[in-house]
PDB file of N, CA, C and O in Angstrom:
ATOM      1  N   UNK A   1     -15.835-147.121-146.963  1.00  0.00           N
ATOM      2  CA  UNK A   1     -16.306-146.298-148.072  1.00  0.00           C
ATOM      3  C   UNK A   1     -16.958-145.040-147.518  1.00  0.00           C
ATOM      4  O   UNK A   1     -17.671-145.098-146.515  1.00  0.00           O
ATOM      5  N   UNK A   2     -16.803-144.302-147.937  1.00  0.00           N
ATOM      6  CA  UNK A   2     -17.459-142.637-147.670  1.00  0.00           C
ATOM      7  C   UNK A   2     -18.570-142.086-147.974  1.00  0.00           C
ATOM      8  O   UNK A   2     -18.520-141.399-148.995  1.00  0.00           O
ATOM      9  N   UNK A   3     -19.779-142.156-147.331  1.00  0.00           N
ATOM     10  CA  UNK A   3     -20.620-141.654-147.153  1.00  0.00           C
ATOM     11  C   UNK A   3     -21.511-140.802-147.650  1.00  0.00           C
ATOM     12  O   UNK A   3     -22.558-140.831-148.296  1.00  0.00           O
ATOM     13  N   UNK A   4     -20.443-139.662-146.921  1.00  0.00           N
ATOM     14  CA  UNK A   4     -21.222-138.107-146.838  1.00  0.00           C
ATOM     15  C   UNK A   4     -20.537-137.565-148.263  1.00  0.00           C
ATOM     16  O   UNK A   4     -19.532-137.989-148.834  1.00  0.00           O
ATOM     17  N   UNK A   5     -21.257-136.695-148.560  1.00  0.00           N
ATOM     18  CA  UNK A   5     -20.728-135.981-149.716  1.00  0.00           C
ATOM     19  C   UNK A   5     -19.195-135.516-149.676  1.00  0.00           C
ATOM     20  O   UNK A   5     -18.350-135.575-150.570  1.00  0.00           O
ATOM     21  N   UNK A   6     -19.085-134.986-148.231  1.00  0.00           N
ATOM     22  CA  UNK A   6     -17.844-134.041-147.760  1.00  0.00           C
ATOM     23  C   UNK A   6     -16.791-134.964-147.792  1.00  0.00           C
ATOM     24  O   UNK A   6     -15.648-134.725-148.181  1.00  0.00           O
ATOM     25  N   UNK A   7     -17.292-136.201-147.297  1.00  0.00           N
ATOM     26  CA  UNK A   7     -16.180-137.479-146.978  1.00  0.00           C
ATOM     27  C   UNK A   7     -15.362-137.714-148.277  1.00  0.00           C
ATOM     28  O   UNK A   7     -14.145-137.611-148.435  1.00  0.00           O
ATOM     29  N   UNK A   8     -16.658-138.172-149.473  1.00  0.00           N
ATOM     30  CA  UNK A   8     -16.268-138.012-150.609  1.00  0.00           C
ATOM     31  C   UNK A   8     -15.482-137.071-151.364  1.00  0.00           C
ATOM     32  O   UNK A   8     -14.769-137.341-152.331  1.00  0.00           O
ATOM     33  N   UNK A   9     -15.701-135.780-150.762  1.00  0.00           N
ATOM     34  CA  UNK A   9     -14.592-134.714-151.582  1.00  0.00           C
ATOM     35  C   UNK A   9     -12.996-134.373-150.861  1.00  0.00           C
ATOM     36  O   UNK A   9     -11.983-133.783-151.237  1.00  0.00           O
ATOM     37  N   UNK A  10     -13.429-135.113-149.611  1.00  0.00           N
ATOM     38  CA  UNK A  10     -12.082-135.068-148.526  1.00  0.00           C
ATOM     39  C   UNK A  10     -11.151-136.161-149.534  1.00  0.00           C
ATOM     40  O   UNK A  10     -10.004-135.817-149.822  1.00  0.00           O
ATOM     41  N   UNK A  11     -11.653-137.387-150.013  1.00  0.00           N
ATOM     42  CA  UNK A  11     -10.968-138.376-150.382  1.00  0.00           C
ATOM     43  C   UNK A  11     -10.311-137.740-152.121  1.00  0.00           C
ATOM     44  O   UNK A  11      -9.316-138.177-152.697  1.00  0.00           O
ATOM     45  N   UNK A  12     -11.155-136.731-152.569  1.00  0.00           N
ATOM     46  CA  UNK A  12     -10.850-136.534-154.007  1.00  0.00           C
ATOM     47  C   UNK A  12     -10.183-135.918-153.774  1.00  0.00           C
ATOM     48  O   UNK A  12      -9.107-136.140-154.330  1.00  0.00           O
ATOM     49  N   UNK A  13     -10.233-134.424-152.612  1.00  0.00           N
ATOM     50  CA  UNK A  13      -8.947-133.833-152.654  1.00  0.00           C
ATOM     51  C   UNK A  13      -7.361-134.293-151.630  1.00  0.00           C
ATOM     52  O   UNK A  13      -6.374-133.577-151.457  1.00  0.00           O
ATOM     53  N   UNK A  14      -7.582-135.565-151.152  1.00  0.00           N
ATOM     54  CA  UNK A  14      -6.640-135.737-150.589  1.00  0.00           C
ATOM     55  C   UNK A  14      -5.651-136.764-151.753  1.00  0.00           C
ATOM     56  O   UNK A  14      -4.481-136.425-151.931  1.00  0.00           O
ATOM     57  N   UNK A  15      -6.244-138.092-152.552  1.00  0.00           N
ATOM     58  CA  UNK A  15      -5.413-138.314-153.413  1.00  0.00           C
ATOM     59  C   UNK A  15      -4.763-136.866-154.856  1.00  0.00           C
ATOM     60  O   UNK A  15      -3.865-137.121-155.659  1.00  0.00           O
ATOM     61  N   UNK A  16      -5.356-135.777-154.811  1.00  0.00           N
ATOM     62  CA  UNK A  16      -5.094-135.042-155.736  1.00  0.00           C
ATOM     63  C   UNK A  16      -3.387-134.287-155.180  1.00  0.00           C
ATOM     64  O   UNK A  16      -2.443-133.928-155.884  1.00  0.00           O
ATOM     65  N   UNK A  17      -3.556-134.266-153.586  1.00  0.00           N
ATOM     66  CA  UNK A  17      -2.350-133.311-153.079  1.00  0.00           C
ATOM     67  C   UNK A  17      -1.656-134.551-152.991  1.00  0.00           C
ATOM     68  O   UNK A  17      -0.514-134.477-153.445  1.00  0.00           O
ATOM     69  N   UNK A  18      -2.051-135.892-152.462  1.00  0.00           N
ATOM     70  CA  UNK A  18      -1.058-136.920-152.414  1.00  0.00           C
ATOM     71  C   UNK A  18       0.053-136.811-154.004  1.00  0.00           C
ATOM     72  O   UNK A  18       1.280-136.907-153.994  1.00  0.00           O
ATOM     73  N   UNK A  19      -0.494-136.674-154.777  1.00  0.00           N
ATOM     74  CA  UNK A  19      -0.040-136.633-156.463  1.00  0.00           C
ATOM     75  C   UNK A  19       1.168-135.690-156.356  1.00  0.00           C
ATOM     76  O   UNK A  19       2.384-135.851-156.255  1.00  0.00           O
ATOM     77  N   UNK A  20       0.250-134.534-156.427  1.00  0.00           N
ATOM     78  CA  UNK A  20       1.009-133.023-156.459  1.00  0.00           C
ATOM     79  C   UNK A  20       1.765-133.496-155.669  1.00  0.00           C
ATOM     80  O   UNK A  20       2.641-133.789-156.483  1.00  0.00           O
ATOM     81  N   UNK A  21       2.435-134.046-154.075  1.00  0.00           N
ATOM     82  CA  UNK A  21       3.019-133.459-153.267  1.00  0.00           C
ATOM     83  C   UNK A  21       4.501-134.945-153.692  1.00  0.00           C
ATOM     84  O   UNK A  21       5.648-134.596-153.971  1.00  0.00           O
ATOM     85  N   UNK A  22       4.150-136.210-153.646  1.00  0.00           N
ATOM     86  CA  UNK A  22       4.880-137.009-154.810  1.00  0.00           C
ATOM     87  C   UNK A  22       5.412-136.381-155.758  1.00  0.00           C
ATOM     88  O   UNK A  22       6.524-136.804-156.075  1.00  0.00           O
ATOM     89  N   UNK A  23       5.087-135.663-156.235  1.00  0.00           N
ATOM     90  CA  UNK A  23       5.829-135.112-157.534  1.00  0.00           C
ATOM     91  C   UNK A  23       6.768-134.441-157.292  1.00  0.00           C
ATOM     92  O   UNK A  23       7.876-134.666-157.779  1.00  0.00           O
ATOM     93  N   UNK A  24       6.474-133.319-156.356  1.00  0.00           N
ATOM     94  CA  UNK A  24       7.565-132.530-155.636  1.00  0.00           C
ATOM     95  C   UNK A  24       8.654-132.855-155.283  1.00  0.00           C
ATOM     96  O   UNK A  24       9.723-132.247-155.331  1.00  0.00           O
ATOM     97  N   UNK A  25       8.265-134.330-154.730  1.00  0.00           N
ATOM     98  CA  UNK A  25       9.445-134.644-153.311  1.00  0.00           C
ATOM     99  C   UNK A  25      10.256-135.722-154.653  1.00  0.00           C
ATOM    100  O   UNK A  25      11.335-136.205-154.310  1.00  0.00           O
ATOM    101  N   UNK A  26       9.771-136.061-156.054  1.00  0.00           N
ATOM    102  CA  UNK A  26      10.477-136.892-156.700  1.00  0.00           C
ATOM    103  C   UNK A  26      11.359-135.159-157.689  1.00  0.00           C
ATOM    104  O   UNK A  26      12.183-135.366-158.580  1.00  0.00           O
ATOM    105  N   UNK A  27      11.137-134.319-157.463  1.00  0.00           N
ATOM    106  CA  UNK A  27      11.737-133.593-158.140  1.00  0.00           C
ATOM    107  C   UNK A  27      12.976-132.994-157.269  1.00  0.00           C
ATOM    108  O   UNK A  27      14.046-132.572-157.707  1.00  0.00           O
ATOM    109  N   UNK A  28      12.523-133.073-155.862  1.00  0.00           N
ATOM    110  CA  UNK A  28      13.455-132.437-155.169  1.00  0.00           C
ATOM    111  C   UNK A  28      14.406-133.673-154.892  1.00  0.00           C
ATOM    112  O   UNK A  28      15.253-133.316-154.073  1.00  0.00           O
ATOM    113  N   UNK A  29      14.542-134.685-155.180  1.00  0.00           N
ATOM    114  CA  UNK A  29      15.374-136.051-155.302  1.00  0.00           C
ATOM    115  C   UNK A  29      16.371-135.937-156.110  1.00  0.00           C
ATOM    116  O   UNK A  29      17.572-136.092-155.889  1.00  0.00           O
ATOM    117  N   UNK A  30      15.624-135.557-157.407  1.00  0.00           N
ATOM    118  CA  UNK A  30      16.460-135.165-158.928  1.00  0.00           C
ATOM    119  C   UNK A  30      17.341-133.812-158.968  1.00  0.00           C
ATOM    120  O   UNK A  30      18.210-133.502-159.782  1.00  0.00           O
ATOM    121  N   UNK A  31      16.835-133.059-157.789  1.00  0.00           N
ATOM    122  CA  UNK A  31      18.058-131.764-157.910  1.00  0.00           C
ATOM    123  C   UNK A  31      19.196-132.580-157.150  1.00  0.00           C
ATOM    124  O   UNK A  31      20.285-132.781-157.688  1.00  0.00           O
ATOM    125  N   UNK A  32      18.891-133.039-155.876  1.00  0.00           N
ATOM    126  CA  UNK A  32      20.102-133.785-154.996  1.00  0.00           C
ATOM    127  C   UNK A  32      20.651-134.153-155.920  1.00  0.00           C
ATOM    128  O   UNK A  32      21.586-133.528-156.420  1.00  0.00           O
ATOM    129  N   UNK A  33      20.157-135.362-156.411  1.00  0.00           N
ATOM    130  CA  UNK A  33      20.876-136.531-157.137  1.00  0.00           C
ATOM    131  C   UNK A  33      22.214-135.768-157.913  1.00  0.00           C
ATOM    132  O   UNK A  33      23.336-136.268-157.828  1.00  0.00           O
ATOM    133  N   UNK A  34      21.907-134.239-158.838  1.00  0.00           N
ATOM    134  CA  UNK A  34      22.368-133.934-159.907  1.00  0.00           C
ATOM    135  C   UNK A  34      23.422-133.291-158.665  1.00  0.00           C
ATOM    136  O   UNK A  34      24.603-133.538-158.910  1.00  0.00           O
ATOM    137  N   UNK A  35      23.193-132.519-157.395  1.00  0.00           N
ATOM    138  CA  UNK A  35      24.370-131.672-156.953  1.00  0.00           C
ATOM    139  C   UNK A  35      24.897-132.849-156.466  1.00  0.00           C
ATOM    140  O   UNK A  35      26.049-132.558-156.145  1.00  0.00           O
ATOM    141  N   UNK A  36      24.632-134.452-156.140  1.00  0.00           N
ATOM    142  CA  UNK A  36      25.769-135.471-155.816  1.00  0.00           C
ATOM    143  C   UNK A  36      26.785-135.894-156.633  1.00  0.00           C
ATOM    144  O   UNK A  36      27.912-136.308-156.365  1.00  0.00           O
ATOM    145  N   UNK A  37      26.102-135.693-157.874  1.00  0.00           N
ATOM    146  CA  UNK A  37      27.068-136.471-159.192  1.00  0.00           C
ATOM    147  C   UNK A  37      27.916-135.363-159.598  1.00  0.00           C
ATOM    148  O   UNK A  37      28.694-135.444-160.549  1.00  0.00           O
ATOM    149  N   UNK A  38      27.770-134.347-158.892  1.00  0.00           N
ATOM    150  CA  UNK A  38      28.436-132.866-159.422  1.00  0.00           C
ATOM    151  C   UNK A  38      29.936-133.231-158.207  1.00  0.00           C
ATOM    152  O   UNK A  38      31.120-133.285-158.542  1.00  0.00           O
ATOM    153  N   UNK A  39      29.463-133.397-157.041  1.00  0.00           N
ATOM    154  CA  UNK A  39      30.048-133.562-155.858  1.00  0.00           C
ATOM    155  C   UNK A  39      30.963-134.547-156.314  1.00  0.00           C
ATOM    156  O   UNK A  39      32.179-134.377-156.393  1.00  0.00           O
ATOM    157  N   UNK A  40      30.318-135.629-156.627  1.00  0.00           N
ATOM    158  CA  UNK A  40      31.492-136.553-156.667  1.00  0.00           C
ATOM    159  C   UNK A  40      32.566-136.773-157.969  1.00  0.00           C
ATOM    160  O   UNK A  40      33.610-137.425-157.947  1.00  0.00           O
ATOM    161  N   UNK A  41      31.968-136.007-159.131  1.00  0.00           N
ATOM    162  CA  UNK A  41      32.756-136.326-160.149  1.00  0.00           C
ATOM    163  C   UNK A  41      34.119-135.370-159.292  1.00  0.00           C
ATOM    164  O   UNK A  41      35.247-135.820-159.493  1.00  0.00           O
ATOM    165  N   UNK A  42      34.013-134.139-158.399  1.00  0.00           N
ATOM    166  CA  UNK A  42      35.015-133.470-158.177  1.00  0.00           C
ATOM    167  C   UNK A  42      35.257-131.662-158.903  1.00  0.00           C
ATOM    168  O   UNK A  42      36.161-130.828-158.850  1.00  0.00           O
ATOM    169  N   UNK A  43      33.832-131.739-159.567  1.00  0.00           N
ATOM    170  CA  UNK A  43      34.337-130.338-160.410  1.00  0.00           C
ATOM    171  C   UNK A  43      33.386-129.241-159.637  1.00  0.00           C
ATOM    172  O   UNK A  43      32.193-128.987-159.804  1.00  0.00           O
ATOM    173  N   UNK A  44      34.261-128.738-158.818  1.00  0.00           N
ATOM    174  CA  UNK A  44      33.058-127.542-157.769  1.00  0.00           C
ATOM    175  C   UNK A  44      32.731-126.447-158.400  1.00  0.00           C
ATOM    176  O   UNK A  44      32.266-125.678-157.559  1.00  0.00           O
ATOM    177  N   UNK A  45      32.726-125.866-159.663  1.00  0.00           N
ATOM    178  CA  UNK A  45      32.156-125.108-160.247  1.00  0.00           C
ATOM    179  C   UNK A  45      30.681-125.633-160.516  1.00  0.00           C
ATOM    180  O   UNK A  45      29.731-124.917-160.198  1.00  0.00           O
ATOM    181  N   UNK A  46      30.461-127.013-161.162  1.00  0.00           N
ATOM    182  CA  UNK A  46      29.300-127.610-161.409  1.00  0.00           C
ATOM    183  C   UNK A  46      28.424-128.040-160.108  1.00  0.00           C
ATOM    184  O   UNK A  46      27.197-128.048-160.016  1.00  0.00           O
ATOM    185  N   UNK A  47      29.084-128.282-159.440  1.00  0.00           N
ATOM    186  CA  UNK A  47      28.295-128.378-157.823  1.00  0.00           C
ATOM    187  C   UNK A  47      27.733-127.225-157.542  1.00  0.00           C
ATOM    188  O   UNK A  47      26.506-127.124-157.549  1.00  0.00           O
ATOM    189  N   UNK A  48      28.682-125.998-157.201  1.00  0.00           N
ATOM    190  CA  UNK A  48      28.145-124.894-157.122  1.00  0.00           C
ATOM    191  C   UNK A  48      26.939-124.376-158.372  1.00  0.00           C
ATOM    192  O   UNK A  48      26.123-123.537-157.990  1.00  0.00           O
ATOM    193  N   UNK A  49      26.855-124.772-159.543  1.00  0.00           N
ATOM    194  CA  UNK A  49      25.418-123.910-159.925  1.00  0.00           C
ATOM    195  C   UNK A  49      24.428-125.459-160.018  1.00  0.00           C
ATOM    196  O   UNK A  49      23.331-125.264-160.541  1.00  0.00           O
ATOM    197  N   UNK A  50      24.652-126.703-159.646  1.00  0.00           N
ATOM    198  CA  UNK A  50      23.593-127.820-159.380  1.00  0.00           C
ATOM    199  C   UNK A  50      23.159-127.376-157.634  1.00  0.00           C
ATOM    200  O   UNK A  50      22.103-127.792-157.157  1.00  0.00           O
ATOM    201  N   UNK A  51      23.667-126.915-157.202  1.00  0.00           N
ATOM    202  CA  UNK A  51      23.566-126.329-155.843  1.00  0.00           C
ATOM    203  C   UNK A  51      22.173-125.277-155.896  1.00  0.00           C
ATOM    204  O   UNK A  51      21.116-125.265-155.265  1.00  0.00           O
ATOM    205  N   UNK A  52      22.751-124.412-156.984  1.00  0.00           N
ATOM    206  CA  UNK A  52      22.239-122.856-156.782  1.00  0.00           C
ATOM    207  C   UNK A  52      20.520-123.250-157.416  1.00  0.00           C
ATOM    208  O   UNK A  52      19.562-122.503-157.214  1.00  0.00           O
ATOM    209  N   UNK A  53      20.430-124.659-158.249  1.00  0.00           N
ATOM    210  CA  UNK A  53      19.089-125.338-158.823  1.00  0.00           C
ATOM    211  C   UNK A  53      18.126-125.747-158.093  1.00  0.00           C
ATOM    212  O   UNK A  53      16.897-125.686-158.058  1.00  0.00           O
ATOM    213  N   UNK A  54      19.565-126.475-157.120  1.00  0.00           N
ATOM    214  CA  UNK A  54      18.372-127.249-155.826  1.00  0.00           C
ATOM    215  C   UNK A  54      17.905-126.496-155.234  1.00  0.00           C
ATOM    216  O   UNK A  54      16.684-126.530-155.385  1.00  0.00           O
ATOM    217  N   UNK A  55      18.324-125.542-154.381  1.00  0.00           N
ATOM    218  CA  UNK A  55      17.971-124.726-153.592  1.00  0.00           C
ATOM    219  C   UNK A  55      16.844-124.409-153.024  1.00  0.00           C
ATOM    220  O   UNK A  55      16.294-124.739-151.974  1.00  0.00           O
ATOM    221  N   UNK A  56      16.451-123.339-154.355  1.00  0.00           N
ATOM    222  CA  UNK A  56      15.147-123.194-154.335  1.00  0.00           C
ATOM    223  C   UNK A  56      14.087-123.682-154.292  1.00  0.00           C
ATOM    224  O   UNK A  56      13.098-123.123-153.818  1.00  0.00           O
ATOM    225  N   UNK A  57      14.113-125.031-154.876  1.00  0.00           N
ATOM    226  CA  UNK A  57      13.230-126.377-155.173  1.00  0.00           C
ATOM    227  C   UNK A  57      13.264-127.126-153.870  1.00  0.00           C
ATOM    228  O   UNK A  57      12.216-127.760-153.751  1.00  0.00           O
ATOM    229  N   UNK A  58      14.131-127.305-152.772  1.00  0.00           N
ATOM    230  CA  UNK A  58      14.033-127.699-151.868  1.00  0.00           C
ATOM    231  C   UNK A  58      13.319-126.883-150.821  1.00  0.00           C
ATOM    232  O   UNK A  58      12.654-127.389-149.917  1.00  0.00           O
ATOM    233  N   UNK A  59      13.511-125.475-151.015  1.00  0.00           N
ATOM    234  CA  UNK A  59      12.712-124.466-149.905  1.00  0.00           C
ATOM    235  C   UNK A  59      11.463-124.004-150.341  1.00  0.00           C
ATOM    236  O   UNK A  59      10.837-123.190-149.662  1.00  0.00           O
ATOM    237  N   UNK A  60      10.984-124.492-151.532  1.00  0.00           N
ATOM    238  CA  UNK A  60       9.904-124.613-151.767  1.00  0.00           C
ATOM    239  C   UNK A  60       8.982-125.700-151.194  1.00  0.00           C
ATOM    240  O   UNK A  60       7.790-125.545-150.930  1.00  0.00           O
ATOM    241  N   UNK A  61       9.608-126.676-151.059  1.00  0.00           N
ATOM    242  CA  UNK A  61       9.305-128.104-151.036  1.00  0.00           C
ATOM    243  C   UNK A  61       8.568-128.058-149.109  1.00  0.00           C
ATOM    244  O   UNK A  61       7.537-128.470-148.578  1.00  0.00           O
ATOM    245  N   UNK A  62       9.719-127.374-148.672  1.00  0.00           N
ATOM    246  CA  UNK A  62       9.472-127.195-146.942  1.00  0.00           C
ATOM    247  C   UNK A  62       8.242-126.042-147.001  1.00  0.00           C
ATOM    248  O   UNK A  62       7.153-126.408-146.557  1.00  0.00           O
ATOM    249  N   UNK A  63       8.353-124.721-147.504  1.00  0.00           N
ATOM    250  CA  UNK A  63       7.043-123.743-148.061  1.00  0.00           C
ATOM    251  C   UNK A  63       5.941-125.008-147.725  1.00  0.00           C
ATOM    252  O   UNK A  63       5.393-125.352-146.678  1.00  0.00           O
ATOM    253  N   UNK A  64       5.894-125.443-148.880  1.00  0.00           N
ATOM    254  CA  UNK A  64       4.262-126.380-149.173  1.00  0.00           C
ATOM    255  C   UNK A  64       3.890-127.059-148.324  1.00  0.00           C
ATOM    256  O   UNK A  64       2.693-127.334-148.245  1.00  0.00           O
ATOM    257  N   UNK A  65       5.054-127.669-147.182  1.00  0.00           N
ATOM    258  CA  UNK A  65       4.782-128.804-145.926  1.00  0.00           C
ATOM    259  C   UNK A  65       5.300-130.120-146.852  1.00  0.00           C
ATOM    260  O   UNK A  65       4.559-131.074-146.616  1.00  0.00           O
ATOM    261  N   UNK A  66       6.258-130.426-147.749  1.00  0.00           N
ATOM    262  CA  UNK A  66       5.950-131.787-148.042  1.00  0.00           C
ATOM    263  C   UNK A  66       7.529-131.930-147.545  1.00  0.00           C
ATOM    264  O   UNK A  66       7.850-133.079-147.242  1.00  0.00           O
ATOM    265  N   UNK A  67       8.497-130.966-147.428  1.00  0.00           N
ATOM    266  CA  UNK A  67       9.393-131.932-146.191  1.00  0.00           C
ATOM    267  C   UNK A  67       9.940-130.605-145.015  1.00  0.00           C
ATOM    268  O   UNK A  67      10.283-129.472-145.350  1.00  0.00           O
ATOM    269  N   UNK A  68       9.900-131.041-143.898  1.00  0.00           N
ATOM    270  CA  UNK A  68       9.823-130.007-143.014  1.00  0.00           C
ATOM    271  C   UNK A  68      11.209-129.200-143.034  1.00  0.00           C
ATOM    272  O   UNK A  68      12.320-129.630-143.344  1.00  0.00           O
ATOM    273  N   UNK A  69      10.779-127.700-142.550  1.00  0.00           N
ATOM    274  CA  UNK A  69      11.986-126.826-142.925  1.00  0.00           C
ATOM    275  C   UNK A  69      13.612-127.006-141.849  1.00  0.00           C
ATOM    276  O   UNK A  69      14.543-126.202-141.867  1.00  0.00           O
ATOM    277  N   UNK A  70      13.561-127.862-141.281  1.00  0.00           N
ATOM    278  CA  UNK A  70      14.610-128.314-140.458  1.00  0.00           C
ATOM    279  C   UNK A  70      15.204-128.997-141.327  1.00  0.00           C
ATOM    280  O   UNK A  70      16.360-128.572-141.335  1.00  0.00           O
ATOM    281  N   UNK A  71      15.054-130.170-142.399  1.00  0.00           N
ATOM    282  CA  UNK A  71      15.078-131.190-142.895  1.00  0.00           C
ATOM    283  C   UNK A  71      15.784-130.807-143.914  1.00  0.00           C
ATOM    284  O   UNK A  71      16.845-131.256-144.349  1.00  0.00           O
ATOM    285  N   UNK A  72      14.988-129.759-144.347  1.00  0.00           N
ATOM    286  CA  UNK A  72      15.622-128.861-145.613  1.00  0.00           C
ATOM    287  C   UNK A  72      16.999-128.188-145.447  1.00  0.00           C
ATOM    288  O   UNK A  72      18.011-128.257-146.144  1.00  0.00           O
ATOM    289  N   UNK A  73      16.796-127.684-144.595  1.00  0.00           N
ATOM    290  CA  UNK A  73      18.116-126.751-143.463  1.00  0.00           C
ATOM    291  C   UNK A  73      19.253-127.479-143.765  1.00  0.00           C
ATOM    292  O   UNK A  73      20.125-127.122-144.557  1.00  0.00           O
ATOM    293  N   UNK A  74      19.227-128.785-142.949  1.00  0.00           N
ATOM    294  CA  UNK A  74      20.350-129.315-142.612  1.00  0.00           C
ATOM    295  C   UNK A  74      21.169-130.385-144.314  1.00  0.00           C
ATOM    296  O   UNK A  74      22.291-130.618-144.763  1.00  0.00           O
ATOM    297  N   UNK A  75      20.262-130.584-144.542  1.00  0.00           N
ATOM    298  CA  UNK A  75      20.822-130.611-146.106  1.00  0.00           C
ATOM    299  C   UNK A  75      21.284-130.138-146.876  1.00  0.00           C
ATOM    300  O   UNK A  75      22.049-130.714-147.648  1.00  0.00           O
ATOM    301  N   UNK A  76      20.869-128.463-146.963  1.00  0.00           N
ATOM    302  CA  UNK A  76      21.476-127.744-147.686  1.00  0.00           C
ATOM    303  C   UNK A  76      22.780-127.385-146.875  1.00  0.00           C
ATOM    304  O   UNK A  76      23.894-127.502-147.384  1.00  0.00           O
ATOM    305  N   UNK A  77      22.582-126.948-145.600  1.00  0.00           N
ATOM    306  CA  UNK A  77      23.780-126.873-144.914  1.00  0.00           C
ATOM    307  C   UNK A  77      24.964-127.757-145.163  1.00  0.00           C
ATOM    308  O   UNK A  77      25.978-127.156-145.516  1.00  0.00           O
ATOM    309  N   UNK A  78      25.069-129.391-145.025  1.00  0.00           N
ATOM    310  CA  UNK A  78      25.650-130.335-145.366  1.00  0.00           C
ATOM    311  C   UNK A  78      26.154-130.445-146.619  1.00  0.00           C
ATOM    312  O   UNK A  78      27.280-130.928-146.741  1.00  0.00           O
ATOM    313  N   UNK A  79      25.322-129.965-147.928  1.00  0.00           N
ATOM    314  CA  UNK A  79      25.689-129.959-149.174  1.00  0.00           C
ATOM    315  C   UNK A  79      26.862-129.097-149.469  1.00  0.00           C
ATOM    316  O   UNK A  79      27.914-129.380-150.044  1.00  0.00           O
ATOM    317  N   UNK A  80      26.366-127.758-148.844  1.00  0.00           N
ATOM    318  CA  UNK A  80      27.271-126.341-148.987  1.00  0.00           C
ATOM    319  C   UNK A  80      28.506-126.320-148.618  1.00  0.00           C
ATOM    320  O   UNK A  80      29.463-125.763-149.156  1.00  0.00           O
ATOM    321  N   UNK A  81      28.427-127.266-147.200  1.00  0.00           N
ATOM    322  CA  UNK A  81      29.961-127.632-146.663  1.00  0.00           C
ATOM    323  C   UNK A  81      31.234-128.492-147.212  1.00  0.00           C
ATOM    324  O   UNK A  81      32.438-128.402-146.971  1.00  0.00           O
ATOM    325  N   UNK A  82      30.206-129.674-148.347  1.00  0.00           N
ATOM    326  CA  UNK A  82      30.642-130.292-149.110  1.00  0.00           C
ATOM    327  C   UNK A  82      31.313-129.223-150.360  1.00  0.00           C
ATOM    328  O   UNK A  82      32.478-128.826-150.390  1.00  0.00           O
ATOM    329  N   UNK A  83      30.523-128.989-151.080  1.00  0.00           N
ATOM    330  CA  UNK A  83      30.981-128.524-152.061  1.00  0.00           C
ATOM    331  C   UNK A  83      32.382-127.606-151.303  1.00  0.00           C
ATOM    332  O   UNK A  83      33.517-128.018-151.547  1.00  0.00           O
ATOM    333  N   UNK A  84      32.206-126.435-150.443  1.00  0.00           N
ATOM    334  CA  UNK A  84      32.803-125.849-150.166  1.00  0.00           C
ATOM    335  C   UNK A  84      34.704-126.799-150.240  1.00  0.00           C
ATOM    336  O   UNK A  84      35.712-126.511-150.886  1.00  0.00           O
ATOM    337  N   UNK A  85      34.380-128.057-149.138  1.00  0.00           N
ATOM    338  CA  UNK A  85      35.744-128.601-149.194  1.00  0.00           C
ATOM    339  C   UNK A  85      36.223-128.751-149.935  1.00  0.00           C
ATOM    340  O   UNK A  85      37.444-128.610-149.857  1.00  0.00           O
ATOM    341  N   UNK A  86      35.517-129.208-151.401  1.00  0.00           N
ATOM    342  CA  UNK A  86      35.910-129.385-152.862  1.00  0.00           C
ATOM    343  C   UNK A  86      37.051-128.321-153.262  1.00  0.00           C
ATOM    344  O   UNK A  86      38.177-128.738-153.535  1.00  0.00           O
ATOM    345  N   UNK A  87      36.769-127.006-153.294  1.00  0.00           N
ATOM    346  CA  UNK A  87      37.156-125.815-153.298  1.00  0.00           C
ATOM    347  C   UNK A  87      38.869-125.924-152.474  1.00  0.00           C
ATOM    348  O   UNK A  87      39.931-125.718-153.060  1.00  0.00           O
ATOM    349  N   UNK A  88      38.750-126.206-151.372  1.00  0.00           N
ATOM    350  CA  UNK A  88      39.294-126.619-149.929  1.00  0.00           C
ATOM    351  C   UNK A  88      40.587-127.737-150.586  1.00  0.00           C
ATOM    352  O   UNK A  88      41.789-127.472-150.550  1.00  0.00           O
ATOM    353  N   UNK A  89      40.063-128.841-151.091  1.00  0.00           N
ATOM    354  CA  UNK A  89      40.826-129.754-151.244  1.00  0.00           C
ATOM    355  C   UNK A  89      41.524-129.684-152.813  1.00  0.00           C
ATOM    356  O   UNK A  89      42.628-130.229-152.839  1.00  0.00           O
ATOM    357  N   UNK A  90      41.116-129.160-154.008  1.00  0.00           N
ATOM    358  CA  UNK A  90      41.582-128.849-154.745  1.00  0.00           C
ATOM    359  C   UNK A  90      42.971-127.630-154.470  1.00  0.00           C
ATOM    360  O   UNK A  90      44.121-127.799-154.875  1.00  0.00           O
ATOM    361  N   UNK A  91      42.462-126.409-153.675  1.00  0.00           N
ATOM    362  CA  UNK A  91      43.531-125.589-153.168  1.00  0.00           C
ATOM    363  C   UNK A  91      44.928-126.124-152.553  1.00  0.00           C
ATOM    364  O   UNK A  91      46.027-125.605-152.747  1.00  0.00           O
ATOM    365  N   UNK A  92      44.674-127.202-151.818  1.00  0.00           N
ATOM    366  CA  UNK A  92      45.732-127.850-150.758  1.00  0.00           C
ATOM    367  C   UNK A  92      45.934-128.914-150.888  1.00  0.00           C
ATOM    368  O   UNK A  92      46.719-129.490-150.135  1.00  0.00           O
TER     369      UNK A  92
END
């Protein structure tokens, strides 16, 4: 149990960012989720603007520290390549 006054406000503001920063990382779940189901139904127009949603919400997400900007990188990278084949495999 915590003590000092400071201890005490370390603990109030650390469950408050724990909250905030949960919330984030369950929102940046819900953009994936939507550019996967875009991905897999097969229609790369809808990938491409569930893409253009996540995006930002994910490089925000690395901004704040709640997932590191490498992490972010290589996901979006991976996504982009996906969709892209879509494009790719519909053509050929």
């Amino acid at each position: 149990m915590a003590n000092t006054a400071s201890a005490r406000k370390r603990i109030r503001q650390t469950a408050i960012r724990n909250e905030r920063n949960r919330a984030r990382r369950s929102r940046v779940g819900t953009f994936l989720t939507k550019v996967e189901k875009a991905i897999a139904s097969g229609d790369q127009a809808a990938a491409k603007a569930a893409f253009q949603d996540a995006q930002p919400e994910m490089q925000r997400a690395a901004t704040k520290g709640v997932l590191h900007l490498n992490t972010v990188s290589r996901k979006l990278s991976r996504l982009s390549a996906r969709i892209k084949a879509l494009g790719a495999a519909a053509q050929g």
